[in-house]
ZAZA-129609 format. One record per residue (C-alpha): residue number from 1; x, y, z. Coordinates in nm, 2 decimals. Each point is the difference from the previous one (the first is absolute). Last residue first. Layout:
[bamar NUM; [X; Y; Z]] ...
This chain:
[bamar 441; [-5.23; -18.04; -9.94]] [bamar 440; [0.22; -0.03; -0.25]] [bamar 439; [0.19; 0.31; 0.12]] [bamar 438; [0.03; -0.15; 0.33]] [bamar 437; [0.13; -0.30; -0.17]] [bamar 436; [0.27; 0.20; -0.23]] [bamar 435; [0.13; 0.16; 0.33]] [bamar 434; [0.04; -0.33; 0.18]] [bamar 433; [0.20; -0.14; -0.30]] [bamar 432; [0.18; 0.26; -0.02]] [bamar 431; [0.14; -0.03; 0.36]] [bamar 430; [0.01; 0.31; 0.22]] [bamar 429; [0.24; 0.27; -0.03]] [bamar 428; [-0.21; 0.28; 0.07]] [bamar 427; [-0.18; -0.16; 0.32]] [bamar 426; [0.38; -0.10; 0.14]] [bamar 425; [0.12; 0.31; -0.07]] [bamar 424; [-0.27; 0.20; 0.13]] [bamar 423; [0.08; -0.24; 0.32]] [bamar 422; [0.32; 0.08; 0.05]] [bamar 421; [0.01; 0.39; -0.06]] [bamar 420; [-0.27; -0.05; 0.29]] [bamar 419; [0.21; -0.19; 0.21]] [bamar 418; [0.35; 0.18; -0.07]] [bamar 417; [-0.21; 0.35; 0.10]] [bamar 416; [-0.15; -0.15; 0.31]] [bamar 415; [0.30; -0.14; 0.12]] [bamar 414; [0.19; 0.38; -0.07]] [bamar 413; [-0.28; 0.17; 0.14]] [bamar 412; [-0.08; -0.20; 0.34]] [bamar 411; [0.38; 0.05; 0.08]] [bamar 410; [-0.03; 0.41; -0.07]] [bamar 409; [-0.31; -0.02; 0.21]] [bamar 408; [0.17; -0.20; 0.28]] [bamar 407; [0.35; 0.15; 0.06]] [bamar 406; [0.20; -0.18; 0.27]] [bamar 405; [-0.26; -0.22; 0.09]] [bamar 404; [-0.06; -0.13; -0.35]] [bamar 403; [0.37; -0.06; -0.01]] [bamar 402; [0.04; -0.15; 0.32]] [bamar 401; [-0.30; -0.24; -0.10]] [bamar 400; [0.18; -0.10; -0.36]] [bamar 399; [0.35; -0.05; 0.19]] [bamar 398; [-0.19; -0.26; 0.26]] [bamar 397; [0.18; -0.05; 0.31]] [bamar 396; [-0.03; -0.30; 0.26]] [bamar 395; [0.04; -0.30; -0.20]] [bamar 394; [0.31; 0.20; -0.21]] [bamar 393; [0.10; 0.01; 0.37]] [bamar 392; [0.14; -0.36; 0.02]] [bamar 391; [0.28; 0.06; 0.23]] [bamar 390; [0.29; 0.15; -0.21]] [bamar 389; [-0.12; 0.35; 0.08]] [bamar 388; [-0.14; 0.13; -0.30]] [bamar 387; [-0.20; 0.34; 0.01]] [bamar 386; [0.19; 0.16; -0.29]] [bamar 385; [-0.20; -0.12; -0.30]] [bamar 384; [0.00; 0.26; -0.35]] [bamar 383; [-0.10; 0.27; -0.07]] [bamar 382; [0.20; 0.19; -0.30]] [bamar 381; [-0.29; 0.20; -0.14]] [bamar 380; [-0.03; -0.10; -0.30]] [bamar 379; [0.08; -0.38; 0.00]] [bamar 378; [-0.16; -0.05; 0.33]] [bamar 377; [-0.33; 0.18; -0.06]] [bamar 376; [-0.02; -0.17; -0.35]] [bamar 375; [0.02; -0.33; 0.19]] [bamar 374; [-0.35; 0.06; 0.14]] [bamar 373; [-0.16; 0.12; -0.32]] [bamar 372; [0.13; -0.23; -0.20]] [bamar 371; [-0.13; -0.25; 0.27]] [bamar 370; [-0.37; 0.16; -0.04]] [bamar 369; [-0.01; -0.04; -0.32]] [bamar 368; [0.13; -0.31; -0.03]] [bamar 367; [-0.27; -0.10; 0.24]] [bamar 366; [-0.25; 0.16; -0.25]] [bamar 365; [0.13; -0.20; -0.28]] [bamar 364; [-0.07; -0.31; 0.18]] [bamar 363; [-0.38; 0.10; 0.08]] [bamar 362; [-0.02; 0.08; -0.37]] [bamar 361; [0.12; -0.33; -0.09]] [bamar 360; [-0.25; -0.17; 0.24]] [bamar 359; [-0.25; 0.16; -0.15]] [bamar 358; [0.11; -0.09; -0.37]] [bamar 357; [0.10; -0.39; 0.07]] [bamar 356; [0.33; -0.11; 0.07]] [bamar 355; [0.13; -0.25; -0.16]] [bamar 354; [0.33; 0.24; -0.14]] [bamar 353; [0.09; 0.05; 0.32]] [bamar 352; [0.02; -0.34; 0.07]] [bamar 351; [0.26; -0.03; -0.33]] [bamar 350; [0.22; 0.33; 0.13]] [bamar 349; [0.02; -0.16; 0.39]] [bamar 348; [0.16; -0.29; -0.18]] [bamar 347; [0.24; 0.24; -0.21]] [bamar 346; [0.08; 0.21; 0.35]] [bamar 345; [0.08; -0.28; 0.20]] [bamar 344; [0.39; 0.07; -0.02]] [bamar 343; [-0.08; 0.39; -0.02]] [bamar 342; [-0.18; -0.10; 0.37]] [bamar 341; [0.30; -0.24; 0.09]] [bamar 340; [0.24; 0.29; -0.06]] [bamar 339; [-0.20; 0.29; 0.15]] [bamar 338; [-0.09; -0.23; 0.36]] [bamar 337; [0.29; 0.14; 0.21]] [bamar 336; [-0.07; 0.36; -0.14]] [bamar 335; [-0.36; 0.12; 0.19]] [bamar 334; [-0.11; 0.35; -0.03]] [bamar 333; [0.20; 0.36; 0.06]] [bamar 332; [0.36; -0.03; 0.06]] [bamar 331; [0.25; 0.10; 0.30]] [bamar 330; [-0.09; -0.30; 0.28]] [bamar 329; [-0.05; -0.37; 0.04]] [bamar 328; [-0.28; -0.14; 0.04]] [bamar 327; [0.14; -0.29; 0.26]] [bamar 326; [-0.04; -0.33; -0.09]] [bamar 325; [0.28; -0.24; 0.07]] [bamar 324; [0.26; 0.00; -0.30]] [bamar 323; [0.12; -0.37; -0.13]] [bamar 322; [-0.33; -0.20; 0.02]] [bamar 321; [-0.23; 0.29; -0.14]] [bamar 320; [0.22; 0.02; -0.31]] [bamar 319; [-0.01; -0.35; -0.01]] [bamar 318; [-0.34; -0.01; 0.01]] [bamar 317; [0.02; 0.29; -0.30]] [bamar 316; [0.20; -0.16; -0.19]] [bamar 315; [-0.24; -0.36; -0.01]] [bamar 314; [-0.29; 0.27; -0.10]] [bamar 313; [0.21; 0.13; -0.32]] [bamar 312; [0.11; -0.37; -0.12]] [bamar 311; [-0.35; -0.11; 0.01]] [bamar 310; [-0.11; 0.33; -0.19]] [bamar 309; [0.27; -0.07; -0.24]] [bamar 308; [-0.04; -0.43; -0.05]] [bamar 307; [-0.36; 0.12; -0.05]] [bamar 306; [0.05; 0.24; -0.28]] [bamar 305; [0.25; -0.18; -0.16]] [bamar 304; [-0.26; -0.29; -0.05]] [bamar 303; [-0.18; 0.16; -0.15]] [bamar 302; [-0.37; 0.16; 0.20]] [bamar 301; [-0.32; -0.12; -0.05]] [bamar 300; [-0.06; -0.22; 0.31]] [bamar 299; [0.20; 0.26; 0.21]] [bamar 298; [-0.28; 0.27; -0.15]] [bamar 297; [-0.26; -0.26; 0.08]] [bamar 296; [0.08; 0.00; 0.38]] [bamar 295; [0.13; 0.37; 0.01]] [bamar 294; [-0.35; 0.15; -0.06]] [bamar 293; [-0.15; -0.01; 0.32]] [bamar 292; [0.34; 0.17; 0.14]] [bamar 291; [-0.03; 0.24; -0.26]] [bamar 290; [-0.18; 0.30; 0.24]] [bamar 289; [0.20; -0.07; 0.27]] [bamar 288; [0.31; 0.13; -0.25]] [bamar 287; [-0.15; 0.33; -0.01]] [bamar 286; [0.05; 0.05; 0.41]] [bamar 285; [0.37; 0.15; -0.11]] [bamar 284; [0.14; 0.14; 0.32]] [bamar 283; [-0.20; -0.17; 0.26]] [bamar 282; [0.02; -0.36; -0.19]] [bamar 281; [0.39; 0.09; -0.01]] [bamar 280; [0.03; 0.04; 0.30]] [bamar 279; [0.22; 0.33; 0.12]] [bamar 278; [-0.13; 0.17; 0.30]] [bamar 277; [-0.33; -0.16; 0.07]] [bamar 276; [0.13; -0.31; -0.01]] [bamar 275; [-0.15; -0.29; -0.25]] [bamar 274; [0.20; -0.15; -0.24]] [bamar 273; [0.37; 0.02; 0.11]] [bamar 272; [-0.11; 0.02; 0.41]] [bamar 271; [-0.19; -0.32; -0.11]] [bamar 270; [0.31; -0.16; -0.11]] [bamar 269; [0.18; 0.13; 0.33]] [bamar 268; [-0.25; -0.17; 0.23]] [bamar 267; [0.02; -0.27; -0.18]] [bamar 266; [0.39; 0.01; 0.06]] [bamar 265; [-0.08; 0.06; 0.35]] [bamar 264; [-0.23; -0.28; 0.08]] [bamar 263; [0.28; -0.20; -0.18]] [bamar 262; [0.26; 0.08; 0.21]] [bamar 261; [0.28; 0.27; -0.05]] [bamar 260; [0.35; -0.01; 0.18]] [bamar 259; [0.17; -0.21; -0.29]] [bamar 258; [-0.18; 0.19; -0.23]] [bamar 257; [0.21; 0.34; 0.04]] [bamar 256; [0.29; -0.14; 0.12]] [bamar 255; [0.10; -0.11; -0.32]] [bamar 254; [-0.06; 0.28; -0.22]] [bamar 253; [0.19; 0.20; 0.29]] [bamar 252; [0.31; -0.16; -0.02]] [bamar 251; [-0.01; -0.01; -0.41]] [bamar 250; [-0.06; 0.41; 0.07]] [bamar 249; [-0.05; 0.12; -0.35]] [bamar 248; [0.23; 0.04; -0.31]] [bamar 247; [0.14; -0.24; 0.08]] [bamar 246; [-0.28; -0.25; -0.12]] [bamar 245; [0.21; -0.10; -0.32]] [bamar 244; [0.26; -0.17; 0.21]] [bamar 243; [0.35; 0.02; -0.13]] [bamar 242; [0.13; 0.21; 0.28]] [bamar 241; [0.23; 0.30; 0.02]] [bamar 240; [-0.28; 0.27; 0.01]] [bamar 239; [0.00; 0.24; -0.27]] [bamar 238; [0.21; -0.26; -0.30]] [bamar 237; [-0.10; -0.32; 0.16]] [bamar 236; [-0.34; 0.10; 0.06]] [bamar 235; [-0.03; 0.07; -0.36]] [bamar 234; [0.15; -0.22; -0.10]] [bamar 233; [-0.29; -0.23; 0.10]] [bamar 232; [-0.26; 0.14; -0.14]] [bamar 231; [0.17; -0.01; -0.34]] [bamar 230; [-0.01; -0.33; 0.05]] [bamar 229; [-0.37; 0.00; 0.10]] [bamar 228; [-0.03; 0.15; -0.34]] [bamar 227; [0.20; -0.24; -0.17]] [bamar 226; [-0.24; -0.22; 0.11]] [bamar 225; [-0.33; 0.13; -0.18]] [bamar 224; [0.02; -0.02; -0.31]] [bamar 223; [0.14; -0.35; -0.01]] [bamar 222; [-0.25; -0.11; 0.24]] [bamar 221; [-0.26; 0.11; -0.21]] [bamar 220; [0.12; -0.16; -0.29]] [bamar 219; [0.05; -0.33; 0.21]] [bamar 218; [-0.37; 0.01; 0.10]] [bamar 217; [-0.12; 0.02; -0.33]] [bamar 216; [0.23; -0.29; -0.11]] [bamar 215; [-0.20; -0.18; 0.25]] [bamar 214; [-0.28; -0.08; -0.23]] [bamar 213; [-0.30; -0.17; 0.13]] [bamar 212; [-0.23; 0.30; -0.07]] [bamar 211; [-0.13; 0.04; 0.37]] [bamar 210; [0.30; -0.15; 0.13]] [bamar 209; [0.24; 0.30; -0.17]] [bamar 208; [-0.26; 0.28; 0.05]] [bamar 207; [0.02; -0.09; 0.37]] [bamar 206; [0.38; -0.03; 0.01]] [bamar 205; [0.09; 0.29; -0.15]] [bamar 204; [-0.32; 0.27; 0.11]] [bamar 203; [0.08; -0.14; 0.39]] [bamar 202; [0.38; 0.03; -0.06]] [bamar 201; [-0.03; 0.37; -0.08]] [bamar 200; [-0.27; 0.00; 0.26]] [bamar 199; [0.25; -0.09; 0.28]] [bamar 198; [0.29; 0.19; -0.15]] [bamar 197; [-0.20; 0.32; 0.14]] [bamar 196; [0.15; -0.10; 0.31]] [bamar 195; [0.29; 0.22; -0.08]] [bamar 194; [-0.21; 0.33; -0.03]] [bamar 193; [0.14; 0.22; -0.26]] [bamar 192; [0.32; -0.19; -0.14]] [bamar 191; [-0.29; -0.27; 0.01]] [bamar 190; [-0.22; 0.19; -0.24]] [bamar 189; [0.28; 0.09; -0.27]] [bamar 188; [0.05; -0.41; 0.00]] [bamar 187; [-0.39; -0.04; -0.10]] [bamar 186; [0.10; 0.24; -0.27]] [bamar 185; [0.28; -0.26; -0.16]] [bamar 184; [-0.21; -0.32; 0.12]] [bamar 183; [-0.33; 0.10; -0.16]] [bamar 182; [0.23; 0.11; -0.29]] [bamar 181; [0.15; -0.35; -0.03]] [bamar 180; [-0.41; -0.08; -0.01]] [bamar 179; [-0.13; 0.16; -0.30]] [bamar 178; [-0.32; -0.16; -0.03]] [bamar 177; [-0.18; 0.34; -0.06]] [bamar 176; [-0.22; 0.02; 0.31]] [bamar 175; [0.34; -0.13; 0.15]] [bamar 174; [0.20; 0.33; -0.08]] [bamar 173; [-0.24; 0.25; 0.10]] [bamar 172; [-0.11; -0.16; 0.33]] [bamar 171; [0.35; -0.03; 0.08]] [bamar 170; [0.09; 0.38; -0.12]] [bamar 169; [-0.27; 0.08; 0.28]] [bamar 168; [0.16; -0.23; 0.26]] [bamar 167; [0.34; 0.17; -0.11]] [bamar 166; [-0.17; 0.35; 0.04]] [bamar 165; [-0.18; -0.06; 0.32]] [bamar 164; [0.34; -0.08; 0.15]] [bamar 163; [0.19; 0.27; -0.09]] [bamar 162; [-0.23; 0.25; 0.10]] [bamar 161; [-0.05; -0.21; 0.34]] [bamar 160; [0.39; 0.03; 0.07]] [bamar 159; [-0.11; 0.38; 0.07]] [bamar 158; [0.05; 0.28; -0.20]] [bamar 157; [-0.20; 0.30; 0.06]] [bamar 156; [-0.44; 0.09; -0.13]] [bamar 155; [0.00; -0.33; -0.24]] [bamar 154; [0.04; -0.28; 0.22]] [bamar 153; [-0.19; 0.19; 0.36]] [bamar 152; [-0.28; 0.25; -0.13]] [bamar 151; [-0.05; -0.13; -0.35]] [bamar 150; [0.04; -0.40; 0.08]] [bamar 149; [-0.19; 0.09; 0.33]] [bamar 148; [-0.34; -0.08; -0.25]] [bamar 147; [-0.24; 0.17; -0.17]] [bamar 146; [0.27; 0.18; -0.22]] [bamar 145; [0.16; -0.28; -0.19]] [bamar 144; [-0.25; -0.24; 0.10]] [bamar 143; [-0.35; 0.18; -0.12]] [bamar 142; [0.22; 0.07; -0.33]] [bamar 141; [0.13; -0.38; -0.05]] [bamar 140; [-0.36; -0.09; 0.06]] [bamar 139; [-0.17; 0.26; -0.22]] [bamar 138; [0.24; -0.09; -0.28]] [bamar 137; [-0.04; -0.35; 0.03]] [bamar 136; [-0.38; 0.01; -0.04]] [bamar 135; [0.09; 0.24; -0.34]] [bamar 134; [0.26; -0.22; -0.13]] [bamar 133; [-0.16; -0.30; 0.03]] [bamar 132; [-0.04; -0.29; 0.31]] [bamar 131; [0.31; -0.22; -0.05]] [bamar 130; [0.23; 0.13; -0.28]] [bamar 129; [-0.05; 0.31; 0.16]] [bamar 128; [0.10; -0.11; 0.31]] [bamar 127; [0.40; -0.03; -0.11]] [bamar 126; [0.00; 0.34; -0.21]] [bamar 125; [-0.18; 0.18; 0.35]] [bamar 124; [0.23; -0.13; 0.19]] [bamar 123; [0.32; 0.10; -0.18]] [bamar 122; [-0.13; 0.38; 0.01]] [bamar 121; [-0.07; -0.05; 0.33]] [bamar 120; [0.36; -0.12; 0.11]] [bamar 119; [0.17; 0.28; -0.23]] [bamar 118; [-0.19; 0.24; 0.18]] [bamar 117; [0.12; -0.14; 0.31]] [bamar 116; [0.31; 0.01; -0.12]] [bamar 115; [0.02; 0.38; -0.10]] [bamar 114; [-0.18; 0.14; 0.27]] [bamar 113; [0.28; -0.20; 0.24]] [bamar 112; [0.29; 0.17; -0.21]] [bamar 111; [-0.14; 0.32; 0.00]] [bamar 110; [-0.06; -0.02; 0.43]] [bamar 109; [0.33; -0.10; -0.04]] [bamar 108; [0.14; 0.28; -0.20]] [bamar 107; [-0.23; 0.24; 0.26]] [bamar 106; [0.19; -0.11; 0.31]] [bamar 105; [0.29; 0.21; 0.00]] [bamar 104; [0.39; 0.00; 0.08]] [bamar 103; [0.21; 0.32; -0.04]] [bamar 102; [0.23; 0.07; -0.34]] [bamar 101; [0.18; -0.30; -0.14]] [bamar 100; [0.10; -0.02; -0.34]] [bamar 99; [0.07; 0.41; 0.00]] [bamar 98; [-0.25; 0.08; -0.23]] [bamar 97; [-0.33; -0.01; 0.13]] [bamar 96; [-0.12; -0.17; -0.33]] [bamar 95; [0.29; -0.26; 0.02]] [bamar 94; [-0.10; -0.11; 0.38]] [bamar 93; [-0.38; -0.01; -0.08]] [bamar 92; [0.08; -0.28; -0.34]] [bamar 91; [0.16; -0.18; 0.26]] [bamar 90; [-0.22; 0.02; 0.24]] [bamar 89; [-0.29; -0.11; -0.24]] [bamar 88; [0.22; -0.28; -0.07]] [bamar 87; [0.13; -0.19; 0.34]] [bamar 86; [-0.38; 0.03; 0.11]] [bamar 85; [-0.08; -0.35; -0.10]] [bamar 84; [0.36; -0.13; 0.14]] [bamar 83; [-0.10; 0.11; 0.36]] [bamar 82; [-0.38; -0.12; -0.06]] [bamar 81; [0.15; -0.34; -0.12]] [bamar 80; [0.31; -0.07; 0.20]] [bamar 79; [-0.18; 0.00; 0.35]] [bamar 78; [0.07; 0.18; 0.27]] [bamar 77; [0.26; 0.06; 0.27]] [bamar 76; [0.14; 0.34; -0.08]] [bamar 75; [0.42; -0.02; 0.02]] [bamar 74; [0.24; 0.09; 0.26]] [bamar 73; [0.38; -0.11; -0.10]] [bamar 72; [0.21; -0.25; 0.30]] [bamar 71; [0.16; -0.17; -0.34]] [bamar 70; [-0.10; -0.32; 0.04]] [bamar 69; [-0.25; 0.01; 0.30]] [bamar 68; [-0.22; 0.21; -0.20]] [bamar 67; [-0.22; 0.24; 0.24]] [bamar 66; [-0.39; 0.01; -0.09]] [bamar 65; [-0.26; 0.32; -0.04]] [bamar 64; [-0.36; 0.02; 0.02]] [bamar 63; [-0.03; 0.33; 0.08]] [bamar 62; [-0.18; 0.15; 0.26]] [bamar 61; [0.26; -0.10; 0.27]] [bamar 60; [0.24; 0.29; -0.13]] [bamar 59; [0.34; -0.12; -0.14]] [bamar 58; [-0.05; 0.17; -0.31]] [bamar 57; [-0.04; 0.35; 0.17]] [bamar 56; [-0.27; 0.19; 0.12]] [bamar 55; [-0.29; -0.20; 0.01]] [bamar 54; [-0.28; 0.04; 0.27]] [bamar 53; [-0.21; 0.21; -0.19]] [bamar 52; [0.11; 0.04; -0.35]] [bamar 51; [0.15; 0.28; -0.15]] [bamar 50; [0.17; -0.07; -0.34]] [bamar 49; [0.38; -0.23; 0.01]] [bamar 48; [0.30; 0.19; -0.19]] [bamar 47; [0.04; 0.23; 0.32]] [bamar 46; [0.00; -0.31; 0.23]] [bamar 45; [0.35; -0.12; -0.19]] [bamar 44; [0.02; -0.35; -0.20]] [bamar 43; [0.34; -0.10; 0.03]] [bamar 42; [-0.13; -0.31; 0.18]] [bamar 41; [-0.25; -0.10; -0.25]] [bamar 40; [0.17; -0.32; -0.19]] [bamar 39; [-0.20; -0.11; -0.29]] [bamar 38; [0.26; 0.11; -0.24]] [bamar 37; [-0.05; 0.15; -0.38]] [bamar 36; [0.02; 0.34; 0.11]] [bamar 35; [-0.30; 0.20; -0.13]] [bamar 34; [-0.22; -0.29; -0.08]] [bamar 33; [0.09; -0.24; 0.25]] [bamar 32; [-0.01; 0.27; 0.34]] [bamar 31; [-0.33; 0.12; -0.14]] [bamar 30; [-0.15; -0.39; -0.05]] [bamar 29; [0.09; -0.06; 0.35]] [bamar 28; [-0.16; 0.33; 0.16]] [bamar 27; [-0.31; -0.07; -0.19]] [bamar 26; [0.01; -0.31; 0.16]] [bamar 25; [0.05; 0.08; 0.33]] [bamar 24; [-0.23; 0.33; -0.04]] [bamar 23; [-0.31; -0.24; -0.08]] [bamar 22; [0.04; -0.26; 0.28]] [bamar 21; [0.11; 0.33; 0.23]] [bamar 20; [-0.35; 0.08; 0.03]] [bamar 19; [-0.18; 0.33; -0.13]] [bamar 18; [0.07; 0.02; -0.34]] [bamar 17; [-0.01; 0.38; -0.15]] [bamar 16; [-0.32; 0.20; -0.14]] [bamar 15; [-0.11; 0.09; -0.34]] [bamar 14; [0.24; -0.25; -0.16]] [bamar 13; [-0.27; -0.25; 0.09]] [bamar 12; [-0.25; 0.17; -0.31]] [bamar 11; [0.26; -0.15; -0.18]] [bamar 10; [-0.29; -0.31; 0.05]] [bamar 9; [-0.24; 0.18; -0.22]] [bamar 8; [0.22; 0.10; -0.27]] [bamar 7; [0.12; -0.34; -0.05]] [bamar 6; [-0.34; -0.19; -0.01]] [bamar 5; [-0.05; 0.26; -0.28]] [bamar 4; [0.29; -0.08; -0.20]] [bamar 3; [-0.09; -0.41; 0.05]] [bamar 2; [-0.33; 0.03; -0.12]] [bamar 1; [0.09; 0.23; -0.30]] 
C-alpha cells in the first residue's frame, strides 16, 4: 500500500505538462521507440508534437536533439534509461488510441516516472527496515518520498533522475540482503540513468569487498554491472555513430566545462548545490540540519554497505559538481543534482534518524511539514523555476519567496497545514515506550 499511494501522489504530475526540453526530449524518444521501433525523429511532423513555447518542430533549440553522422537521421540526445523507461507506458498508450501512433504526450512519462520512484521508495523502505524497524523506516521513506524534490522533480515527469534513484534504491535493497550480482544488475539500471552513477556502484563493490576481505563480492558486482555500461555503449553507436557511452551528451562540452573552472569556482559551485537560495539542498529540505549531530554514531553503527553507499553517493555528487558548473537550472520545482547521492545516503540518514530524541523528532517532523507543503505547491499547481539565466541566479531568486509573494495567505495555508498535520503526527505516533512512562508516572 506504500508504494500504490506514493504512486497516486506523484501522477498528481500529469496535472500539468513538463516545462524544459530535458523532459520533452525524452519523452519524445521513448514515443518515437514505442510506436515505431526507430529512434530517428525526422519524420516527426509539428502537428504530432503538443504546444510548447518555443518548440514547433523537432529541430527546435528546446529540445535536446543530436544529428548521426552515419546515416545523416535526427535523434534526441539523452540517455538510454529514461528514453527506454518510458518505451512501455507509450506503448501500451499507442494500442489504447488505436491507430499505434496517434499525437505525442507527456502524461505516459509522467506515469512512468510515478511509477519508478515509487518503486524506489518502496525498495528503500524494505532495505532500512532491516536497519532501524519498520515503523522508523516507514516515517523516513514517507518524509523522503514526498518531503523531498524526489515527488516534485523524479516522480512528477521522467527525467534520467527517476532512473537513477531507482537503481540506487534497488542497490540498497539488494546489499541489505547480501545479494550482491543484484547490487550490480540494478546498480547498472542507475548508470543507463546518470552515467557517473558507476562511481557508487564501484564504491558499494569494492568497499564491501575490503571491508569483508573477500573480492568475490566485488567481482559479482562488476558482473552485474558491466553489461550495463555495454549496453551503454550501443547505444551511442546505434543513435549517434559512436561507441562512447557519454554520447548521449555533449563529450565536447563535458570537457570544456572543468577545464575552464578553478577551484574557488568549483567550491563555489558545491556550495551553490547545498546552500543557494534557489535550489540548495539545505534551503529546500532544512530536516537534514537537524541529524547532522547524529550522523557521527549513526556512521559508527551503520554495515558496511551502508557506508561504502553513502561514500559512493557524496564522491557522485563532486563529480557531478566537477563536470557541470553551477547554475540552478530551470523548468522544475526543488533541487535534482543532489536526488541520487541523497537516496544513496538515505539508509545512513535512516539510522541518525532513528537517534533522535522526542523533541528533536517533533522539530524534524515539522520541517517535513513544511517542505510537503512547499513542494505540494509545485506538484499541483505546475510552478516551477523560470528565472535562470546561466549565471548563477539560483543565488539571486528564491522559488519559496516568489511563491509567498505571489499569493501570501494561500502560501501561509498550505505550510501551515503540512506543519500542523506534521506535528499531530508526530505527538500521535510517539514511541511506546515514552507513552507507557508517562502513564507510569
Amino acid at each position: 500500500m506504500f508504494g500504490v499511494a506514493v504512486f497516486l501522489l506523484c501522477s498528481l504530475g500529469t496535472l500539468h505538462p513538463p516545462i524544459t526540453g530535458d523532459v520533452w526530449s525524452a519523452d519524445l524518444g521513448a514515443w518515437r521507440l514505442a510506436t515505431t521501433g526507430t529512434p530517428w525523429i525526422d519524420e516527426v511532423s509539428p502537428d504530432q508534437l503538443p504546444p510548447w513555447p518555443g518548440v514547433d518542430g523537432v529541430e527546435s533549440s528546446g529540445l535536446w536533439t543530436a544529428t548521426n553522422p552515419d546515416n545523416g537521421h535526427r535523434v534526441v540526445a539523452r540517455s538510454p534509461g529514461p528514453v527506454l523507461a518510458g518505451v512501455p507506458a507509450y506503448a501500451i498508450a499507442a494500442l489504447l488510441s488505436g491507430d499505434g501512433t496517434g499525437s505525442f504526450s507527456d502524461v505516459p512519462g509522467s506515469l512512468t516516472a510515478a511509477l519508478l520512484v515509487a518503486a524506489a521508495a518502496t525498495l528503500l523502505l524494505l532495505a532500512t527496515a532491516k536497519l532501524v524497524g519498520h515503523r522508523a523506516a516507514l516515517a523516513c521513506t514517507a518524509a523522503l518520498a514526498v518531503g523531498t524534490p524526489l515527488w516534485s522533480i523524479a516522480g512528477n515527469d521522467l527525467w534520467p533522475h527517476s532512473v537513477g534513484v531507482l537503481g540506487i534504491a534497488g542497490m540498497a535493497w539488494a546489499a541489505s540482503r547480501e545479494r550482491w550480482w543484484l547490487v550490480g544488475v540494478l546498480g547498472g539500471v542507475a548508470l543507463v540513468g546518470r552515467l557517473h552513477l558507476a562511481v557508487a556502484v564501484a564504491a558499494v563493490g569494492v568497499g564491501v569487498a575490503l571491508a569483508r576481505r573477500r573480492p568475490g563480492i566485488a567481482l559479482r558486482v562488476a558482473g552485474g554491472s558491466l553489461p550495463f555500461l555495454a549496453a551503454s555503449s550501443a547505444w551511442g553507436q546505434w543513435l549517434y555513430g559512436s561507441w562512447s557511452p557519454t554520447t548521449g551528451y555533449s563529450s565536447s562540452t563535458l570537457g570544456a566545462w572543468p577545464a575552464s573552472r578553478s577551484w574557488p569556482e568549483r567550491a563555489g559551485d558545491l556550495a551553490g548545490v547545498l546552500v543557494s537560495p534557489g535550489v540548495g539542498i539545505l534551503v529546500w529540505t532544512p530536516c537534514l540540519l537537524l541529524l547532522v549531530p547524529f550522523l557521527r554514531g549513526a556512521w559508527r553503527a551503520a554495515p558496511d554497505w551502508v557506508r561504502a553507499l553513502s561514500a559512493g553517493g557524496i564522491v557522485y555528487l563532486l563529480i557531478q559538481v566537477y563536470l557541470n558548473p553551477f547554475q540552478g537550472g530551470t523548468g522544475f520545482w526543488g533541487y535534482r543534482l543532489p536526488l541520487e547521492t541523497l537516496c544513496a545516503c538515505f539508509p545512513l540518514l535512516a539510522l541518525a534518524a532513528a537517534r533522535m530524541g522526542r523533541r528533536a523528532r517533533t522539530a524534524a517532523a515539522v520541517l517535513v511539514g513544511l517542505q510537503v507543503g512547499l513542494l505540494s505547491i509545485g506538484v499541483l499547481f505546475g510552478a516551477a523555476s523560470t528565472d535562470g539565466d546561466g549565471d548563477g541566479s539560483a543565488w539571486r531568486y528564491s522559488l519559496a519567496l516568489d511563491a509567498l509573494r505571489e499569493n501570501a495567505p494561500a502560501f501561509l495555508l498550505i505550510l501551515g497545514v503540512g506543519a500542523g498535520a506534521a506535528y499531530l503526527a508526530a505527538r500521535w505516533h510517539r514511541p511506546a515506550s515514552t507513552r507507557s512512562s508517562r502513564r507510569a508516572a
